[in-house]
C-alpha positions in Angstrom: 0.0 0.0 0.0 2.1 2.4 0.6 4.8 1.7 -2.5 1.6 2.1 -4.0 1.2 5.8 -2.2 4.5 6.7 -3.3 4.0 6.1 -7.3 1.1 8.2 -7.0 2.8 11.0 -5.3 5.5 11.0 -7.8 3.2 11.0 -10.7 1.2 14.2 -9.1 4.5 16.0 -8.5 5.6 15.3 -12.1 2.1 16.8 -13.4 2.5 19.3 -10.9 5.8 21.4 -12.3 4.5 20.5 -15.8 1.5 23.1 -14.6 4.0 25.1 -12.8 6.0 25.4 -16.1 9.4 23.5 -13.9 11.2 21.5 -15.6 12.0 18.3 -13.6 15.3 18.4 -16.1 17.7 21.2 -15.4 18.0 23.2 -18.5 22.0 24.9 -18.7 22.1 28.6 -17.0 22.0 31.9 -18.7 25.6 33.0 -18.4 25.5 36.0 -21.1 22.8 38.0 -22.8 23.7 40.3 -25.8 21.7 42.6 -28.6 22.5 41.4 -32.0 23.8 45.0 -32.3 23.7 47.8 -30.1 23.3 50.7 -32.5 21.9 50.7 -35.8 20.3 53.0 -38.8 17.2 53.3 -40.3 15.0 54.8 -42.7 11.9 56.6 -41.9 9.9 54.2 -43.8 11.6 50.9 -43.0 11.2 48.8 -39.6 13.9 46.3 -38.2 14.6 43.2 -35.9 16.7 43.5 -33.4 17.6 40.0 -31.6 18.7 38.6 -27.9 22.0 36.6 -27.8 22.2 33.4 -25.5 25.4 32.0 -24.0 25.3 29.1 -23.9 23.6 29.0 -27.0 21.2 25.8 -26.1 20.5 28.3 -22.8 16.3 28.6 -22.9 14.8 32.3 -23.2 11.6 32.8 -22.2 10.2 35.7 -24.4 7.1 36.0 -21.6 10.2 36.8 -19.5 11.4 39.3 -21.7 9.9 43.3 -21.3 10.8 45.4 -23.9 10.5 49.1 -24.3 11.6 52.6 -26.4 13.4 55.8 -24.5 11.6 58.0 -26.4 8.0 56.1 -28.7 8.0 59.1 -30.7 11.4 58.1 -32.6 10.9 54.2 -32.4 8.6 51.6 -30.7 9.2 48.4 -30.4 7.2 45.0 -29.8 9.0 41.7 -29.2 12.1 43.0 -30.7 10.0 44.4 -33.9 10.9 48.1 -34.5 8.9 50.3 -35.8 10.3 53.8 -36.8 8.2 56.6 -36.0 10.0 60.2 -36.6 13.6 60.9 -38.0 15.8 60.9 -34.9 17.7 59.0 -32.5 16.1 56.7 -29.7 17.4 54.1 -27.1 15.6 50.6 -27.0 15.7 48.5 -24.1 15.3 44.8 -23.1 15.2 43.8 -19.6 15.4 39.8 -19.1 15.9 39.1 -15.4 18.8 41.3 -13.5 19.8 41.8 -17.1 19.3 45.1 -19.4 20.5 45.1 -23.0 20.3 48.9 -25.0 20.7 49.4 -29.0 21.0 52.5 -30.1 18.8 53.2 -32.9 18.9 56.1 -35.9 15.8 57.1 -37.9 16.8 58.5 -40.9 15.2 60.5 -43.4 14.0 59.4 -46.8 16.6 61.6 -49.1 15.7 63.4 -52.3 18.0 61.8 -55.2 16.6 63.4 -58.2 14.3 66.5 -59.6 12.7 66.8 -62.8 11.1 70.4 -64.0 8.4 70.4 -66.4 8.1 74.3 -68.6 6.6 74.8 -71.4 8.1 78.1 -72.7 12.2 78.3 -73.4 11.5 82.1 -74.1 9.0 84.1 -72.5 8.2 88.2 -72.8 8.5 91.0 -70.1 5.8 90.4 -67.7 4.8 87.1 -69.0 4.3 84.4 -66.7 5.3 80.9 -66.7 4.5 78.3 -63.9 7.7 75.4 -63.6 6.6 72.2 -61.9 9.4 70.2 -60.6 8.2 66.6 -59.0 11.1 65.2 -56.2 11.9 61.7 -56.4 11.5 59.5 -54.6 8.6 61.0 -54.1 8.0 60.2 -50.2 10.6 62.1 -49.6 10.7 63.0 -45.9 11.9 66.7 -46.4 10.0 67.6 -49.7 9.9 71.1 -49.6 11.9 73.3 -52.8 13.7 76.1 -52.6 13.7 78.2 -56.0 16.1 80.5 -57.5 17.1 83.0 -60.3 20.6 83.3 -61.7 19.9 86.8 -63.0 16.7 88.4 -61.2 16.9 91.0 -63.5 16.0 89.5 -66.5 13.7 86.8 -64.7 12.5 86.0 -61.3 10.7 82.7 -59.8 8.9 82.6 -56.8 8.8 80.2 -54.4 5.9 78.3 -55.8 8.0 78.1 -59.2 6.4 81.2 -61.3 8.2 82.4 -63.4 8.2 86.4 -64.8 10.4 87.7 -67.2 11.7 91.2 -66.4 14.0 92.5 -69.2 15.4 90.8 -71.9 18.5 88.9 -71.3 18.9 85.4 -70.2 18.8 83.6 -66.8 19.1 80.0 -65.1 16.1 78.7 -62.9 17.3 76.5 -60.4 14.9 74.6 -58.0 16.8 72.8 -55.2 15.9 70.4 -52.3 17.1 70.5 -48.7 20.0 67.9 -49.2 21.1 70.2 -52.4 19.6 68.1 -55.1 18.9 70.3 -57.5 17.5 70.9 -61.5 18.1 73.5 -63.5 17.2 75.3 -67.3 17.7 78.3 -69.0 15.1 80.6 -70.0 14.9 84.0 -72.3 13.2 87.0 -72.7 12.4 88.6 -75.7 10.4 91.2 -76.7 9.8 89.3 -79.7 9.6 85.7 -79.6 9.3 84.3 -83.4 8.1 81.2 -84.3 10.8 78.5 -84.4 8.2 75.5 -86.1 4.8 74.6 -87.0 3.1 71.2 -87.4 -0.3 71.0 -89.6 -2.4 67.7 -89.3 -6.2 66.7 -90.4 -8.6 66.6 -87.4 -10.1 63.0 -88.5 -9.3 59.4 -87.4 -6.2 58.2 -88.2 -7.5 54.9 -89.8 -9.6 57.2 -92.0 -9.6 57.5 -95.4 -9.9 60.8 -97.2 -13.4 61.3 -99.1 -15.0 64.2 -100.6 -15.9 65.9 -98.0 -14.5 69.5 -95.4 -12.2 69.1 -92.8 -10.2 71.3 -90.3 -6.5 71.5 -90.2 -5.1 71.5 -86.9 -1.8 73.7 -86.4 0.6 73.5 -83.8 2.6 76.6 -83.8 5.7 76.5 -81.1 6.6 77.9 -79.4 2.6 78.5 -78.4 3.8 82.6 -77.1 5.3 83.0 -80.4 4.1 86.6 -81.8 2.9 86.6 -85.3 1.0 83.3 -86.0 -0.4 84.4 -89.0 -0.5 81.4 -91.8 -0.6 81.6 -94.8 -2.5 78.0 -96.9 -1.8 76.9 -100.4 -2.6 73.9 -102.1 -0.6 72.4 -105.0 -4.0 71.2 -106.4 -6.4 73.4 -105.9 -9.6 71.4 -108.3 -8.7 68.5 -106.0 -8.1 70.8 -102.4 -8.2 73.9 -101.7 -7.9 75.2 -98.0 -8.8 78.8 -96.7 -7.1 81.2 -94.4 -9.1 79.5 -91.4 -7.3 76.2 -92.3 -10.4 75.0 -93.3 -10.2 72.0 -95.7 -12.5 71.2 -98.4 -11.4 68.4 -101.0 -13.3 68.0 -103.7 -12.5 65.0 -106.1 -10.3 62.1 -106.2 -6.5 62.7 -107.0 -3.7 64.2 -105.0 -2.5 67.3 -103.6 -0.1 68.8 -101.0 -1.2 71.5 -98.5 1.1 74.0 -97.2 0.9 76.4 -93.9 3.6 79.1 -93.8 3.9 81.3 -91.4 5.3 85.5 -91.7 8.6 84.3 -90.5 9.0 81.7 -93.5 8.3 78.4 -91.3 6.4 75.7 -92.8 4.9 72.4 -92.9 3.1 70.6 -95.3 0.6 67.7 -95.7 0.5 65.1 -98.9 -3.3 63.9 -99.6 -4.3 61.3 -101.7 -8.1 61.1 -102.1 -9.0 57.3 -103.2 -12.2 57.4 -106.3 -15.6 56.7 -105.2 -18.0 54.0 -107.1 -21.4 54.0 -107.0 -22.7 50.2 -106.4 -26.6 51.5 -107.3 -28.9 53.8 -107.8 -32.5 53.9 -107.4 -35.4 56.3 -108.6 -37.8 57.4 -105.7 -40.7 56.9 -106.7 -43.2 59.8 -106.9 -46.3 60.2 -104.6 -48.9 58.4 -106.1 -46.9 56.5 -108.3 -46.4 52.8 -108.6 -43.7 50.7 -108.1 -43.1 50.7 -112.0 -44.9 54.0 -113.5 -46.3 57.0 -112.4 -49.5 58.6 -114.5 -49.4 62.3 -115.9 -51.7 64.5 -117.7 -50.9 66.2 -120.8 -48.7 69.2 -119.7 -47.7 68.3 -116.0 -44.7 68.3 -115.0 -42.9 66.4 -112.0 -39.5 66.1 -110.8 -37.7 62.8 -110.6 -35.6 61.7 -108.3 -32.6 59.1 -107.4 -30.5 57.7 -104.6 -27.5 55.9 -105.0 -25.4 53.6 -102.3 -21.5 54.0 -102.6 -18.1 52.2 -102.0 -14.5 53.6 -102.3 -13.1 52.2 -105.5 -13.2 53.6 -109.0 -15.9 56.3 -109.3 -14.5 60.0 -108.7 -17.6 62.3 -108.3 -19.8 60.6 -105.6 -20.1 63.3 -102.6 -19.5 61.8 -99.3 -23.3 63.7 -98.3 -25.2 62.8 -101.0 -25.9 63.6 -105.1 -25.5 66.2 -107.2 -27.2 66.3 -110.4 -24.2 66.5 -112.5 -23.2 62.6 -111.0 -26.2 61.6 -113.3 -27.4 61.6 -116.9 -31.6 61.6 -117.1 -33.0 60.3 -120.5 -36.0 59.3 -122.3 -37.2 56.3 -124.5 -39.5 59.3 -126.2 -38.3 62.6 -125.8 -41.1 63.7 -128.0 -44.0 62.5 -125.8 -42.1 63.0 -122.9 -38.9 65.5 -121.9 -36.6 65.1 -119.4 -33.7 67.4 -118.3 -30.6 66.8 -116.4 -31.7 67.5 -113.1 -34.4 65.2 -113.4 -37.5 67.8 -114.5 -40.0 66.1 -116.7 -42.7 67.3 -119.0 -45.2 65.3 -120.4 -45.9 66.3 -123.7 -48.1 63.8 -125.6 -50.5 61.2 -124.7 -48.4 57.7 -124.8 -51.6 55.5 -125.5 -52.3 54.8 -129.2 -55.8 53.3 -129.7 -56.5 50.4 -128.4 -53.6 49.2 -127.8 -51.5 48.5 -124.4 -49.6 51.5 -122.9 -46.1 51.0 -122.9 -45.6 54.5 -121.6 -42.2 56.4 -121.9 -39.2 54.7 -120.2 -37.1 56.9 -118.2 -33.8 55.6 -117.6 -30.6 57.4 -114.8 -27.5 56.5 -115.2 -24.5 57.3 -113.2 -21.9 59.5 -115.3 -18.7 57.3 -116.0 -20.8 54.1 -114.5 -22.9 52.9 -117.2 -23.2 49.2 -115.5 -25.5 51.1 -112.9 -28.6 52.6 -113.7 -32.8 52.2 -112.9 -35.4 52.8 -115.1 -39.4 54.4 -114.4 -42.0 54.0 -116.8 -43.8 57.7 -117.7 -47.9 57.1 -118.6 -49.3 60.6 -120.0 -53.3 60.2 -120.0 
């Protein structure tokens, strides 16, 4: 019974320090506990790991054990050896383990500028004429971002601090906007009384996958630079029955065929544009059909006269005269099977002049027939009954 006692007590004992966290082996003694490092740098938007040192290294560390903390939680915090950078500084962390405390020394450094770019758009500005400069730091979370600006010669041009720009006099002068570390960008501007223009660029306002038709466009001019003084142009065209353009830049081409379009300007700068208008083919044409009419004749009385009229559908081939908005009457040619009994002009005007039925026989009526001019395959015919 009481051997019996005694292997229970033992057992109980055992689960006893296993609750107690005691280890019934002896683990080996802390003799030494060190940082990884005691002092080290970092930037502003970077966080770090410092570590505790055992000697002997298979020497057990509890972290519950361990209490961590910051001299100063506005530089650097840290959790469990995790630190966190705060502000640019310098800050003291701590770990206390026992009778021990370890220190690191830790440096928050600031994110430096490495790099400006300026963005103008003028090289040459007047007296009293403004320009605004935007210059972009990189990298661009720069922890001191702010930009100091400056004028070599501030009496030709000034900038103030938000980067405007004035010309004063003429002369020339360097703009120079500089970060707190002394990164800095600079350019050269003038001023002129007269700024001349050093190039223009002419281009068709239509989609570039477009083909030219028959049809107005605008011409779009880029003049540069855009202060330039006298911008006054001056269009030609080498074809003007295929293009002409007026002094708006305002396009109108007319047929098929080729032509080149010029813009000069007063100073003699120029830029010009080749065209190539592809032919147009009509694919059909149809007569409308007047009110009252049938799908195959229309009745008239002796000395009435209508008007005719025609649609056509078109495709970019062969054909030359087809208008990109509709017909014109010279696109087609109007005739009659009987001009005598009944007339028909080129714009489609007829007159009936003599009854078409001859006894008793059937009324054939008048054919008229359109034609598209240069197309003979395409045409329609309409049957004319004078009563």
């Amino acid at each position: 019974m009481l051997r019996k006692l005694s292997i229970v007590m033992i057992i109980i004992g055992v689960m006893f320090c296993t609750v107690a966290g005691i280890s019934i082996i002896n683990d080996p003694k802390i003799e030494k506990l060190t940082f990884s490092q005691t002092e080290m740098s970092i930037t502003i938007n970077e966080s770090s790991e410092l570590e505790i040192l055992v000697e002997p290294e298979n020497a057990k560390l509890y972290s519950w054990k361990t209490e961590w903390s910051s001299s100063n939680e506005n530089i650097v915090t840290v959790d469990n050896g995790n630190i966190t950078p705060i502000n640019v500084g310098t800050a003291s962390v701590f770990a206390k383990y026992d009778n021990t405390r370890l220190e690191c020394k830790v440096t928050v450094l600031p994110i430096l500028v490495d790099s400006i770019t300026v963005d103008y758009e003028y090289n040459i500005i007047h007296p009293e004429e403004t320009m605004q400069v935007e210059a972009t730091i990189y990298p661009t979370q720069a922890t001191y971002p702010t930009k100091v600006w400056s004028s070599s010669n501030p009496n030709v041009a000034i900038v103030s601090d938000t980067g405007l720009v004035t010309g004063v006099a003429e002369g020339e002068a360097t703009i120079t906007v500089a970060s707190t570390n002394n990164v800095s960008k600079s350019f050269n501007i003038k001023v002129q009384n007269t700024i001349e223009v050093e190039k223009i660029e002419i281009e068709i306002n239509k989609p570039a996958n477009q083909s030219l038709t028959v049809s107005s466009y605008n011409l779009i001019k880029t003049i540069i630079p855009k202060n330039a003084d006298n911008q006054t142009l001056t269009w030609t065209s080498s074809n003007p029955s295929v293009a002409s353009v007026g002094n708006n830049g305002f396009l109108d081409i007319y047929k098929h065929g080729s032509a080149t379009v010029t813009a000069t300007t007063a100073n003699g700068k120029s830029d010009s544009l080749h065209l190539s208008i592809p032919k147009v083919e009509a694919q059909s044409v149809q007569i409308k059909k007047p009110n009252g009419g049938t799908p195959i004749g229309y009745s008239m009385e002796k000395g009435q006269t209508i008007k005719l009229e025609a649609t056509l559908s078109r495709s970019i081939s062969t054909y030359p005269y087809i208008t990109s908005s509709g017909i014109t009457t010279r696109e087609l040619i109007w005739t009659s099977s009987d001009p005598t009994k009944v007339a028909i002009d080129e714009h489609g005007n007829i007159t009936a002049l003599e009854i078409t039925k001859y006894n008793n026989y059937p009324d054939l009526g008048v054919t008229i027939t359109v034609k598209v001019k240069d197309v003979p395959s395409v045409s329609d015919t309409y049957i004319i009954y004078v009563i």
